[in-house]
mmCIF file as Biopython writes it, N, C-alpha, C and O atoms, coordinates in Angstrom:
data_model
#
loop_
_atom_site.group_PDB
_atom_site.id
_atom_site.type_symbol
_atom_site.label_atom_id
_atom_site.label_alt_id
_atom_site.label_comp_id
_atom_site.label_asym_id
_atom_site.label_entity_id
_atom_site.label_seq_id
_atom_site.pdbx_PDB_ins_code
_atom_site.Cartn_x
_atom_site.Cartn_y
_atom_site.Cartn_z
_atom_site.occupancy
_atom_site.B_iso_or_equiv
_atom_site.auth_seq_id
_atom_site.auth_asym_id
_atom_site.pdbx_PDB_model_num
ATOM 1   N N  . UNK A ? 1  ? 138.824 53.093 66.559 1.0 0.0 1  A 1 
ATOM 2   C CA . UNK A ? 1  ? 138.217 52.275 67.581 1.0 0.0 1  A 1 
ATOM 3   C C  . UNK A ? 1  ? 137.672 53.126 68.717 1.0 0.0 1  A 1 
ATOM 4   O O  . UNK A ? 1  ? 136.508 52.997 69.094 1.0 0.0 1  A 1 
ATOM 5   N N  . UNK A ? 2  ? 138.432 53.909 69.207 1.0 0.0 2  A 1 
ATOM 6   C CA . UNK A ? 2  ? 138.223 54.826 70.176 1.0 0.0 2  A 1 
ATOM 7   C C  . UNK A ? 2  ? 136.902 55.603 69.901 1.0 0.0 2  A 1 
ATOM 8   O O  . UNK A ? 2  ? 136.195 55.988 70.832 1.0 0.0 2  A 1 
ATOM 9   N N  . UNK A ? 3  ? 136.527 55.868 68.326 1.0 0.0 3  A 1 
ATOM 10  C CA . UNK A ? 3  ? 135.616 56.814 67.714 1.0 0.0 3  A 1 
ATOM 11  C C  . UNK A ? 3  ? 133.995 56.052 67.744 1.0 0.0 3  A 1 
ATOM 12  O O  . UNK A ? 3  ? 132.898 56.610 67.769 1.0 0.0 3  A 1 
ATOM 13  N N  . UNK A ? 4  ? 134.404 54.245 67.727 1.0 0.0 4  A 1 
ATOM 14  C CA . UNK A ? 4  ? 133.261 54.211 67.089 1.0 0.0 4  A 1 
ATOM 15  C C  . UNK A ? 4  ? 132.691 53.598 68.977 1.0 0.0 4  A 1 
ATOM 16  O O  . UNK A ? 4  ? 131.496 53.311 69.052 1.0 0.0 4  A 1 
ATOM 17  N N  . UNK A ? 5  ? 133.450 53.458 70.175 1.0 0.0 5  A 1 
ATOM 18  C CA . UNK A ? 5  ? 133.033 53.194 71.492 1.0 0.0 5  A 1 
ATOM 19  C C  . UNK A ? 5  ? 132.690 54.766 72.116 1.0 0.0 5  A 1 
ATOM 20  O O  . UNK A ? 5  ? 131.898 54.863 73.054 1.0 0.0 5  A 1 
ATOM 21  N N  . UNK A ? 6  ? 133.319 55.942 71.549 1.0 0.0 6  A 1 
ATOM 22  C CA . UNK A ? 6  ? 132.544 56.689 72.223 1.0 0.0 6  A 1 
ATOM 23  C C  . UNK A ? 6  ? 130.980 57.346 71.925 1.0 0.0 6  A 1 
ATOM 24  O O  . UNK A ? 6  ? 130.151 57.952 72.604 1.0 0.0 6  A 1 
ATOM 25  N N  . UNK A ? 7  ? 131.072 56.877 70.551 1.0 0.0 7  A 1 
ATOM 26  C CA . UNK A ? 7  ? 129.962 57.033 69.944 1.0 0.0 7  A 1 
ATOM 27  C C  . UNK A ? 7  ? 128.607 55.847 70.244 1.0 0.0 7  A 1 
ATOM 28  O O  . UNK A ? 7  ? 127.422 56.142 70.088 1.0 0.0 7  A 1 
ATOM 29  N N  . UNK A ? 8  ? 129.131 54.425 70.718 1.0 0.0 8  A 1 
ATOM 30  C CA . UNK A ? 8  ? 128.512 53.356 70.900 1.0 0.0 8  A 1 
ATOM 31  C C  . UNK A ? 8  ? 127.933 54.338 72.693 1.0 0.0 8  A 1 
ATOM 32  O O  . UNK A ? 8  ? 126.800 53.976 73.010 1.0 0.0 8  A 1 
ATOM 33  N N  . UNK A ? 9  ? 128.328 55.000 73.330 1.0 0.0 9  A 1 
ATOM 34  C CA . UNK A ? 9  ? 128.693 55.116 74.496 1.0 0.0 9  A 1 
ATOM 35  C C  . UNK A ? 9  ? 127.420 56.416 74.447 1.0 0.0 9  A 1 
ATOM 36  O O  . UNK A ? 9  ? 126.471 56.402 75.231 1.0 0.0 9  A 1 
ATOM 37  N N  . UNK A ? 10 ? 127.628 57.570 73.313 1.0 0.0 10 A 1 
ATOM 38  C CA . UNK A ? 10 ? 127.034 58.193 73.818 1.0 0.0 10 A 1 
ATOM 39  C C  . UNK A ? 10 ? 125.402 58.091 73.113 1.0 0.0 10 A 1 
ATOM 40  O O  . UNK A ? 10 ? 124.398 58.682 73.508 1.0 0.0 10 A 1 
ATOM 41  N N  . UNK A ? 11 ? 125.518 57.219 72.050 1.0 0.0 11 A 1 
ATOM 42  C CA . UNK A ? 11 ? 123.890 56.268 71.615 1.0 0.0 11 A 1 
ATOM 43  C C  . UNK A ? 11 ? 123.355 56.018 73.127 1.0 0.0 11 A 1 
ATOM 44  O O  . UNK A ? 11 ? 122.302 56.546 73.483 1.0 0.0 11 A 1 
ATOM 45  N N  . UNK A ? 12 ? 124.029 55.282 73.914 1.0 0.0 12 A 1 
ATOM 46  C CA . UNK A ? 12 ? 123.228 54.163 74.966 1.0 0.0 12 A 1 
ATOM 47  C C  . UNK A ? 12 ? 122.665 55.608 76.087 1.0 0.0 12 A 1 
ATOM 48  O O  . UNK A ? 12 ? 121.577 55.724 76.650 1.0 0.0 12 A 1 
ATOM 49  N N  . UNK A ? 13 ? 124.080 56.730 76.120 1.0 0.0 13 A 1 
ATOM 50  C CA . UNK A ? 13 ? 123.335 57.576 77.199 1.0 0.0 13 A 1 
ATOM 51  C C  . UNK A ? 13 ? 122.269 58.628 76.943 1.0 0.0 13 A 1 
ATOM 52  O O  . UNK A ? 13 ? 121.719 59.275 77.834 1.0 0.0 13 A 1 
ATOM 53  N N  . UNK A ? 14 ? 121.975 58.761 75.346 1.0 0.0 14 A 1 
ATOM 54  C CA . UNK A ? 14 ? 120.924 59.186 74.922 1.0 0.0 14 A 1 
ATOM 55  C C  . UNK A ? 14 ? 119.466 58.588 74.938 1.0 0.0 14 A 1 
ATOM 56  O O  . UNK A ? 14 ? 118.395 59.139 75.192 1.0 0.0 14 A 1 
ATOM 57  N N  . UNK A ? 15 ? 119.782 57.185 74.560 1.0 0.0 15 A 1 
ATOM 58  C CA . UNK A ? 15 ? 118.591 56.454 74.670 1.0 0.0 15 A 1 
ATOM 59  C C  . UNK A ? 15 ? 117.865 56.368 76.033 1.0 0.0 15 A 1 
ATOM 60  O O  . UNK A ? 15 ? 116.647 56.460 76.192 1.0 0.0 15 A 1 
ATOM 61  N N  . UNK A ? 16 ? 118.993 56.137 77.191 1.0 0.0 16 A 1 
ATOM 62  C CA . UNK A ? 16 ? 119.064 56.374 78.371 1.0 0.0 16 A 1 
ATOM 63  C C  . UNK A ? 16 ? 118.017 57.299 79.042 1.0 0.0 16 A 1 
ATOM 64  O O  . UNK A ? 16 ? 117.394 56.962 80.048 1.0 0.0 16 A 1 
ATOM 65  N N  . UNK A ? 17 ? 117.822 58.861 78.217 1.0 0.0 17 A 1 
ATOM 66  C CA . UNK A ? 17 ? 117.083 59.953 78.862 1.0 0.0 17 A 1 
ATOM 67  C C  . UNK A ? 17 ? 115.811 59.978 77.664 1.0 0.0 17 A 1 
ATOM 68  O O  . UNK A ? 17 ? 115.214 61.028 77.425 1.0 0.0 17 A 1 
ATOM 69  N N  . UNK A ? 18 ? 115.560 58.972 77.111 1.0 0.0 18 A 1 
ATOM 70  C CA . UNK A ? 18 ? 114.392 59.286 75.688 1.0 0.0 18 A 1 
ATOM 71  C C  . UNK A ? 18 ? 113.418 59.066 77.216 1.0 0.0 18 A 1 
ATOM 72  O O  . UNK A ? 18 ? 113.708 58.445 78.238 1.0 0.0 18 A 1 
ATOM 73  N N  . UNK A ? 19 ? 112.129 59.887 76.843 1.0 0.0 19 A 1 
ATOM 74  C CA . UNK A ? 19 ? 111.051 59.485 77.218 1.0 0.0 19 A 1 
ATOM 75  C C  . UNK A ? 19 ? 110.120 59.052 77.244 1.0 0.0 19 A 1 
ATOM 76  O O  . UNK A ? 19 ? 109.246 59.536 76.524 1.0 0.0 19 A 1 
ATOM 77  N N  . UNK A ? 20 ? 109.791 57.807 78.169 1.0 0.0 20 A 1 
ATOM 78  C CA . UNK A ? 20 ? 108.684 56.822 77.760 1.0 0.0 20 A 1 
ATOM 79  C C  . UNK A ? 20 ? 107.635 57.145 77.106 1.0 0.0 20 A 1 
ATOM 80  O O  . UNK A ? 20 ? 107.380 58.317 77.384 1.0 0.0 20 A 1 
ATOM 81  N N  . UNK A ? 21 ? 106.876 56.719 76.369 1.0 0.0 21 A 1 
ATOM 82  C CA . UNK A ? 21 ? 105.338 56.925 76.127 1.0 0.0 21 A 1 
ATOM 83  C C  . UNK A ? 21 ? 104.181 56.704 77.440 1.0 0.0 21 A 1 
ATOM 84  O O  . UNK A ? 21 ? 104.054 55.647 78.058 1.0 0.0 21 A 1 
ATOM 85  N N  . UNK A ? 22 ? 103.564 57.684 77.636 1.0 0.0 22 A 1 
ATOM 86  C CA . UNK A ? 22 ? 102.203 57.658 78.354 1.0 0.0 22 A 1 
ATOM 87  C C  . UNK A ? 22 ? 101.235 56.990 78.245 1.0 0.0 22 A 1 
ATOM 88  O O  . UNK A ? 22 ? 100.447 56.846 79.180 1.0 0.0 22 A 1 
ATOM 89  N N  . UNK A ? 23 ? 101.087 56.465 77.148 1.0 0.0 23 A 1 
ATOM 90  C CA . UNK A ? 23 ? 99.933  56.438 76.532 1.0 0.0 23 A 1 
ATOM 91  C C  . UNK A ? 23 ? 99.311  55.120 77.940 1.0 0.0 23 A 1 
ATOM 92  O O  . UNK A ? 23 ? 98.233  55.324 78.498 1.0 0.0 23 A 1 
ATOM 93  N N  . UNK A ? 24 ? 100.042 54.078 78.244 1.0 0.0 24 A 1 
ATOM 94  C CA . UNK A ? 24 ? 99.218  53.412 79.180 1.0 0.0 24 A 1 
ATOM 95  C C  . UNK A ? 24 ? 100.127 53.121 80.496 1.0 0.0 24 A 1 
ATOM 96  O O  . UNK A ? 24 ? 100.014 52.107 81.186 1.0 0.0 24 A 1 
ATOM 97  N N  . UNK A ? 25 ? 101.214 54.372 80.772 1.0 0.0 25 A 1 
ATOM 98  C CA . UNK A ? 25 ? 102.211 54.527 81.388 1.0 0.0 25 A 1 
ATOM 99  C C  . UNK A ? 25 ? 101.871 54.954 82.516 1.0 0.0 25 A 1 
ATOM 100 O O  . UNK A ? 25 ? 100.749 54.659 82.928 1.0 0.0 25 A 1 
ATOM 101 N N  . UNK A ? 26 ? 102.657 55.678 83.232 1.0 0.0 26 A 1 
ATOM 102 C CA . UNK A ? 26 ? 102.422 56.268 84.689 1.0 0.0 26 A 1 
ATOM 103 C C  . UNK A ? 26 ? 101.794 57.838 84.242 1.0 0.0 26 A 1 
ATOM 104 O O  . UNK A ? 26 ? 101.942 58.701 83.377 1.0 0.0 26 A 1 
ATOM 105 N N  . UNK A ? 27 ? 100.938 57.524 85.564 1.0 0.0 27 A 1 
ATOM 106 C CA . UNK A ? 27 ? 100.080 58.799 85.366 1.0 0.0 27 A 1 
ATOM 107 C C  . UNK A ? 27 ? 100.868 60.059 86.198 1.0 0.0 27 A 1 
ATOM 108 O O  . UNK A ? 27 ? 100.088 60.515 87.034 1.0 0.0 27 A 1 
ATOM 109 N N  . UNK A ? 28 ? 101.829 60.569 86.212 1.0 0.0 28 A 1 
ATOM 110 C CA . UNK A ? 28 ? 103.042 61.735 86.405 1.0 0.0 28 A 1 
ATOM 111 C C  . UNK A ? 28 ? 102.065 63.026 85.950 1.0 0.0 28 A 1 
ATOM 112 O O  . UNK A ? 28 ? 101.165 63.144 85.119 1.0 0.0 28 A 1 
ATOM 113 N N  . UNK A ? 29 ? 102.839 64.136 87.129 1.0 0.0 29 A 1 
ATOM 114 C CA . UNK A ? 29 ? 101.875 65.330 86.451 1.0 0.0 29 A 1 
ATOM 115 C C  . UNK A ? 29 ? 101.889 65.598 85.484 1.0 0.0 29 A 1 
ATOM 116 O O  . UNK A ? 29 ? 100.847 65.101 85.056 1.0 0.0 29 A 1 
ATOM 117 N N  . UNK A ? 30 ? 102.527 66.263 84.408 1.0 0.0 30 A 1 
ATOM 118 C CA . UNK A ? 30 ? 102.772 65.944 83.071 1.0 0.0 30 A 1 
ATOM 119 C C  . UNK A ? 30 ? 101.554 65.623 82.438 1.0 0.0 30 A 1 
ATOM 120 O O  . UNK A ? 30 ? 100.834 66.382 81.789 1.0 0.0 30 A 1 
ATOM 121 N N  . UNK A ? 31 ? 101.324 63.938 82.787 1.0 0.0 31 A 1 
ATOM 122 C CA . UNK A ? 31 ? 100.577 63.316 82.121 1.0 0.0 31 A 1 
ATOM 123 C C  . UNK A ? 31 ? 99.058  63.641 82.547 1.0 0.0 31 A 1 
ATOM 124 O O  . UNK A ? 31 ? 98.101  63.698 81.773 1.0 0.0 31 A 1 
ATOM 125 N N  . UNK A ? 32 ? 99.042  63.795 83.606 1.0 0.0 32 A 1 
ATOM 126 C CA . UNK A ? 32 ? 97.948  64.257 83.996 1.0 0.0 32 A 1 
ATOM 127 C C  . UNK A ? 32 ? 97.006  65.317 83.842 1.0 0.0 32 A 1 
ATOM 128 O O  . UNK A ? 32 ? 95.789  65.504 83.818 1.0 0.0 32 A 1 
ATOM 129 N N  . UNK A ? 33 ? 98.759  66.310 83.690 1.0 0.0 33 A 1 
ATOM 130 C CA . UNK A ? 33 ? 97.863  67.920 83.223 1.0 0.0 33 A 1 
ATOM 131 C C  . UNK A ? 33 ? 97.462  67.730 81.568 1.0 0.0 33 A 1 
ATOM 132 O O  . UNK A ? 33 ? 96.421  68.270 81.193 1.0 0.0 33 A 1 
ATOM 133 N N  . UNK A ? 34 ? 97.989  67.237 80.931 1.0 0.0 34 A 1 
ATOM 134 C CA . UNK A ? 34 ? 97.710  66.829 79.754 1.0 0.0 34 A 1 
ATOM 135 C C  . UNK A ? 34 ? 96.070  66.643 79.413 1.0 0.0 34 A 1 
ATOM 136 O O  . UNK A ? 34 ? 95.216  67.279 78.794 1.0 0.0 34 A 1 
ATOM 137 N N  . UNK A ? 35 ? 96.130  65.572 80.075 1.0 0.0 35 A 1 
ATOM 138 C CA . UNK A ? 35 ? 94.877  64.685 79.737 1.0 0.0 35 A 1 
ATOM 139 C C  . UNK A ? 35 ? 93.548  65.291 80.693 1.0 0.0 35 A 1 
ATOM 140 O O  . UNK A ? 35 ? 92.383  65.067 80.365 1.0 0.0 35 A 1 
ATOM 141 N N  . UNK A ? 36 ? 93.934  66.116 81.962 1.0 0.0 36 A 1 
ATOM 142 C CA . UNK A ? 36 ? 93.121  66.845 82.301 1.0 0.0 36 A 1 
ATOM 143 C C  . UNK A ? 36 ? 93.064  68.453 80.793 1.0 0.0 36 A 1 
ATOM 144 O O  . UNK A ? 36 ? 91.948  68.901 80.529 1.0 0.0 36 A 1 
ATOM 145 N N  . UNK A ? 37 ? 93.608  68.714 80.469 1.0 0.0 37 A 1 
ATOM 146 C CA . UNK A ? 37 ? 93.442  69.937 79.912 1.0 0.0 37 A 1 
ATOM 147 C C  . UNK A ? 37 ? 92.477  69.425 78.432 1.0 0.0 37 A 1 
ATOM 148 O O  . UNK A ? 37 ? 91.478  69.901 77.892 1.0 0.0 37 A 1 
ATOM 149 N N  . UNK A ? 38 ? 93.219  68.410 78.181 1.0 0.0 38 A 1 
ATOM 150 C CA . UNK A ? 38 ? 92.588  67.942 76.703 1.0 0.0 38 A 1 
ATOM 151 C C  . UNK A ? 38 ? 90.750  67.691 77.252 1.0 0.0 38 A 1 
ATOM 152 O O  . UNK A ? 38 ? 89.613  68.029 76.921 1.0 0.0 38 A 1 
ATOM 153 N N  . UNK A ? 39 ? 91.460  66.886 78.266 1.0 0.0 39 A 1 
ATOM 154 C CA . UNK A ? 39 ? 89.352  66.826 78.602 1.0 0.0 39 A 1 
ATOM 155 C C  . UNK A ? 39 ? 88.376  68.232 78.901 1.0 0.0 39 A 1 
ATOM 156 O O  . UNK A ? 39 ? 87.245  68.431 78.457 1.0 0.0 39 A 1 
ATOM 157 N N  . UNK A ? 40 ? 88.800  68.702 79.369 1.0 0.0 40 A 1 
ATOM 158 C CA . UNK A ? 40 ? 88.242  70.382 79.679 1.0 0.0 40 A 1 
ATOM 159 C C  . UNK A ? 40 ? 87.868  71.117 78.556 1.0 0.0 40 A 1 
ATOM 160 O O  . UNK A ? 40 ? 87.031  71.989 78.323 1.0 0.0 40 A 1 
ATOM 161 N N  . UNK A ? 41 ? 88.861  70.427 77.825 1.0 0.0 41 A 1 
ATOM 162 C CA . UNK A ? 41 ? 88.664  71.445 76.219 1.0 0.0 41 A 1 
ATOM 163 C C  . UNK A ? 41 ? 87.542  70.292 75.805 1.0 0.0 41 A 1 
ATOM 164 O O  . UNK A ? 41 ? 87.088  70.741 74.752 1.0 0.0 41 A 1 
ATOM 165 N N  . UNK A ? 42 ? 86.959  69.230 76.037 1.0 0.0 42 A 1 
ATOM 166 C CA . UNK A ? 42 ? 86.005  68.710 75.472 1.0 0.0 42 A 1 
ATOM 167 C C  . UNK A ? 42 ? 84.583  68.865 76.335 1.0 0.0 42 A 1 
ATOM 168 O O  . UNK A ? 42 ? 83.565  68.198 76.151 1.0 0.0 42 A 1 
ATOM 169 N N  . UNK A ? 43 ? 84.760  69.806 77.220 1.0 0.0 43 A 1 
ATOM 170 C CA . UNK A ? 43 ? 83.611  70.049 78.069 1.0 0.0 43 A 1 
ATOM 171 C C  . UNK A ? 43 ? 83.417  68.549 78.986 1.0 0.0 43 A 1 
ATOM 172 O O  . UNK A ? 43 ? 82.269  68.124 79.118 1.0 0.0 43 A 1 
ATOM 173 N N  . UNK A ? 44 ? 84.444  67.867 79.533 1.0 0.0 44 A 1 
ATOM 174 C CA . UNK A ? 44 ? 84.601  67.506 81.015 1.0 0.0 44 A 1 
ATOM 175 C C  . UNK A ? 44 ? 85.331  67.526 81.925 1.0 0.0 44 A 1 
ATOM 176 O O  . UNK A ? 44 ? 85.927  68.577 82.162 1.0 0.0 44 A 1 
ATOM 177 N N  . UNK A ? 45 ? 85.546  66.316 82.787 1.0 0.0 45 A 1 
ATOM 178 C CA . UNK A ? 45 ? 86.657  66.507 84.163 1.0 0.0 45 A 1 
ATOM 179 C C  . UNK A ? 45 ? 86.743  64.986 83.739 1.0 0.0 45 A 1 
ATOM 180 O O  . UNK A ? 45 ? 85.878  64.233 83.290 1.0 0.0 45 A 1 
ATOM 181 N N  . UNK A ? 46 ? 88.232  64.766 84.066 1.0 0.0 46 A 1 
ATOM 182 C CA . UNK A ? 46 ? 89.056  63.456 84.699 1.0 0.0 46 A 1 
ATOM 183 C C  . UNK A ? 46 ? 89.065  63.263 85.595 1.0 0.0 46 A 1 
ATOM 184 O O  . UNK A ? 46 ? 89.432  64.022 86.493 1.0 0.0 46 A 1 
ATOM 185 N N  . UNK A ? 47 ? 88.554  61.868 85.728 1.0 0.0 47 A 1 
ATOM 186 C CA . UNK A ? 47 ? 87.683  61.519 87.116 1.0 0.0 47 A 1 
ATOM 187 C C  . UNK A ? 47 ? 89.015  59.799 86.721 1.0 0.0 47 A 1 
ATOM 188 O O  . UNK A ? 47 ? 89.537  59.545 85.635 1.0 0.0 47 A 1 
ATOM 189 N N  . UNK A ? 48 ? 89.136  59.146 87.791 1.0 0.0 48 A 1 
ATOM 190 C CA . UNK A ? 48 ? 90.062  58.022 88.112 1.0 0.0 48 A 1 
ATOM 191 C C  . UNK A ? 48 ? 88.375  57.179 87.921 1.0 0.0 48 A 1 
ATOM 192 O O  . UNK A ? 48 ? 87.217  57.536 88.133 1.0 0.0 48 A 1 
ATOM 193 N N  . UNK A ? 49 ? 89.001  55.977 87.436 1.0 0.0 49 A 1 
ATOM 194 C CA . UNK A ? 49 ? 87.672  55.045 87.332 1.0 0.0 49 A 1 
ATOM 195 C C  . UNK A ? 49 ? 87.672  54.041 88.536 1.0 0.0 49 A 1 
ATOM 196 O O  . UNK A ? 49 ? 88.602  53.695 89.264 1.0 0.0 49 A 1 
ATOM 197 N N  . UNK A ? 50 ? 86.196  53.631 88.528 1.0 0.0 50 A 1 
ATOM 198 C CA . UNK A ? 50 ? 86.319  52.496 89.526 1.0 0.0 50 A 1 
ATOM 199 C C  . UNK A ? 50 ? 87.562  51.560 89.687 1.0 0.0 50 A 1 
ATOM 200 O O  . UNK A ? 50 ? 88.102  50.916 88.787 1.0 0.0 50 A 1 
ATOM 201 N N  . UNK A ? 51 ? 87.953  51.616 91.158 1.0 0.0 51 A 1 
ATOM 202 C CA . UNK A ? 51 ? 89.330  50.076 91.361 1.0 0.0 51 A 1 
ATOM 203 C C  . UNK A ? 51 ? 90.628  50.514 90.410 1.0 0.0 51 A 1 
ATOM 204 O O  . UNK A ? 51 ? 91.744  50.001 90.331 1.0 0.0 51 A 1 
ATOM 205 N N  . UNK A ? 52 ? 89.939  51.885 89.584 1.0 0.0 52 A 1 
ATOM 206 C CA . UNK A ? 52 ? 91.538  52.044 88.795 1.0 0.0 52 A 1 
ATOM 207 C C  . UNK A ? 52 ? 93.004  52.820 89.778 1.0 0.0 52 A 1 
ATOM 208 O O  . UNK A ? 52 ? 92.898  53.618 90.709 1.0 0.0 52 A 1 
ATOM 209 N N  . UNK A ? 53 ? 93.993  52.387 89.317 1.0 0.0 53 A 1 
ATOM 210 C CA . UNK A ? 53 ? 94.867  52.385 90.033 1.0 0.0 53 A 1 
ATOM 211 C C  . UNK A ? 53 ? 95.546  54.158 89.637 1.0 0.0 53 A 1 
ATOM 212 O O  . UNK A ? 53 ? 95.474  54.545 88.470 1.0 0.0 53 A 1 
ATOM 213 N N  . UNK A ? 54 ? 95.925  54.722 90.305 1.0 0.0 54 A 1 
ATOM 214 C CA . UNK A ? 54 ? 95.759  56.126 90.123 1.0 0.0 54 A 1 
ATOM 215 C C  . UNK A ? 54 ? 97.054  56.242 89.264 1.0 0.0 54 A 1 
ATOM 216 O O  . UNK A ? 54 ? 97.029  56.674 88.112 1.0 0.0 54 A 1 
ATOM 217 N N  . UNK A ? 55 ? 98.348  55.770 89.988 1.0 0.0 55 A 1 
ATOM 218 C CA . UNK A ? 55 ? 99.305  55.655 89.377 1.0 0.0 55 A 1 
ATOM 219 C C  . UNK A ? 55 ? 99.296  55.511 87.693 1.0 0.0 55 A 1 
ATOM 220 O O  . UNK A ? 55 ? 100.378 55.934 87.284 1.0 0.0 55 A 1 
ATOM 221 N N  . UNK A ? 56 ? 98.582  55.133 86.765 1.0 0.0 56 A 1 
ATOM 222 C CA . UNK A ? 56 ? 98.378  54.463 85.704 1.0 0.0 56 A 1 
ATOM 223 C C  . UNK A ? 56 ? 97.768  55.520 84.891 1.0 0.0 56 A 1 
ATOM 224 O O  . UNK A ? 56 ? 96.659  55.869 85.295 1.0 0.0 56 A 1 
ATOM 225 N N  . UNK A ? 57 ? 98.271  56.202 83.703 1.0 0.0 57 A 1 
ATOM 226 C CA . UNK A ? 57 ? 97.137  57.065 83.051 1.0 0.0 57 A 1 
ATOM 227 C C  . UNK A ? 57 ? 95.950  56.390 82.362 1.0 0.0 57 A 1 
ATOM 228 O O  . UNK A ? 57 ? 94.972  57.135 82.310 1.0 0.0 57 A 1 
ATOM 229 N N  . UNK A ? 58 ? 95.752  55.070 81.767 1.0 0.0 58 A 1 
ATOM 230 C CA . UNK A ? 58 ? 94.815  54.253 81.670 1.0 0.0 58 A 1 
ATOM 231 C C  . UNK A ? 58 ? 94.012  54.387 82.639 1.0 0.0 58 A 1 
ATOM 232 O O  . UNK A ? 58 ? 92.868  54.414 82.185 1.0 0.0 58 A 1 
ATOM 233 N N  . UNK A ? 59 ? 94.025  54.493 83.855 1.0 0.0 59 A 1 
ATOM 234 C CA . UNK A ? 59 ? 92.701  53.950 84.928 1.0 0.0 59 A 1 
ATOM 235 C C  . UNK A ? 59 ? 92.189  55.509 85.459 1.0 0.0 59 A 1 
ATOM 236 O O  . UNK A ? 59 ? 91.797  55.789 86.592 1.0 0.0 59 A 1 
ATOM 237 N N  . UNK A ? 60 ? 92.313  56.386 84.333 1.0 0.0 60 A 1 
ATOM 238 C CA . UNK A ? 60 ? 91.299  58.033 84.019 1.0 0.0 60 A 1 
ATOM 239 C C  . UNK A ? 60 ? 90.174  58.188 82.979 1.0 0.0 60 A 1 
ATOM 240 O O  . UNK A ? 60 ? 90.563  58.745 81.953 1.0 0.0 60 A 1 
ATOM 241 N N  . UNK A ? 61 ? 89.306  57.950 82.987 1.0 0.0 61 A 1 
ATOM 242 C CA . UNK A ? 61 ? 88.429  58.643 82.049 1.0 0.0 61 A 1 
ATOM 243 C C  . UNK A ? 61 ? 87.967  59.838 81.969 1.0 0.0 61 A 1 
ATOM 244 O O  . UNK A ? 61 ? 88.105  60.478 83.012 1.0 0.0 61 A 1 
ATOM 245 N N  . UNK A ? 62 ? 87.377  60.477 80.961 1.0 0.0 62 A 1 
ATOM 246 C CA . UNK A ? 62 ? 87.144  62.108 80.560 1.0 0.0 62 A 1 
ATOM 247 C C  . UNK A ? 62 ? 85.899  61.718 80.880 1.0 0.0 62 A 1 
ATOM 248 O O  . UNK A ? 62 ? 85.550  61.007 79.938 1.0 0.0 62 A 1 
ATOM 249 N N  . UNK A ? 63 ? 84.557  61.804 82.089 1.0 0.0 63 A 1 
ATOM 250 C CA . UNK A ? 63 ? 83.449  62.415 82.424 1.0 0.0 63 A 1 
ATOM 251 C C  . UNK A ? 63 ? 82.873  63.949 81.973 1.0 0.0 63 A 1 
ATOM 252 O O  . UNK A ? 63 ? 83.143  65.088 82.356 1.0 0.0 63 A 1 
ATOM 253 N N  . UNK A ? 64 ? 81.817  63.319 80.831 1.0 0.0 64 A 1 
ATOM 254 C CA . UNK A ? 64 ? 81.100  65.025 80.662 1.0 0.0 64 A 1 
ATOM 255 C C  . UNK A ? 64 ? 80.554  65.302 81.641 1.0 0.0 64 A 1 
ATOM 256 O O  . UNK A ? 64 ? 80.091  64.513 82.465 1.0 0.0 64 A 1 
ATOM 257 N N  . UNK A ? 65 ? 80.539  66.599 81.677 1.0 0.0 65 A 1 
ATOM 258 C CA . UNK A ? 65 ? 79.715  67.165 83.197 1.0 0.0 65 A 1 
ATOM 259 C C  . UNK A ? 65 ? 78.762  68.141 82.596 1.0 0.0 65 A 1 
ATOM 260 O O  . UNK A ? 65 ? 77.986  68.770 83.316 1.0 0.0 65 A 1 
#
């Protein structure tokens, strides 16, 4: 019993530190340098779009320049 609550215990504090997906998440440096680097390598800049909310990696588009 003892075996299968510390194990129930240390599932929840693992899941606990998994890290979210980005994909339409907070725009954190991380995420930012990311998606700035990936765009650069496509010959533009990440530019925040109109009214988009900065916080948000969704409200960035890759502008060719």
């Amino acid at each position: 019993m003892k075996g299968a609550l510390a194990l129930m215990i240390l599932s929840l504090a693992l899941a606990a530190c998994e890290t979210p997906s980005t994909e339409a998440g907070s725009a954190d440096y991380d995420a930012l340098r990311r998606a700035s680097a990936d765009c650069s390598a496509q010959g533009g800049k990440l530019v925040l779009k109109d009214q988009g909310d900065p916080e948000r990696i969704n409200a960035y588009v890759c502008k060719r320049t």
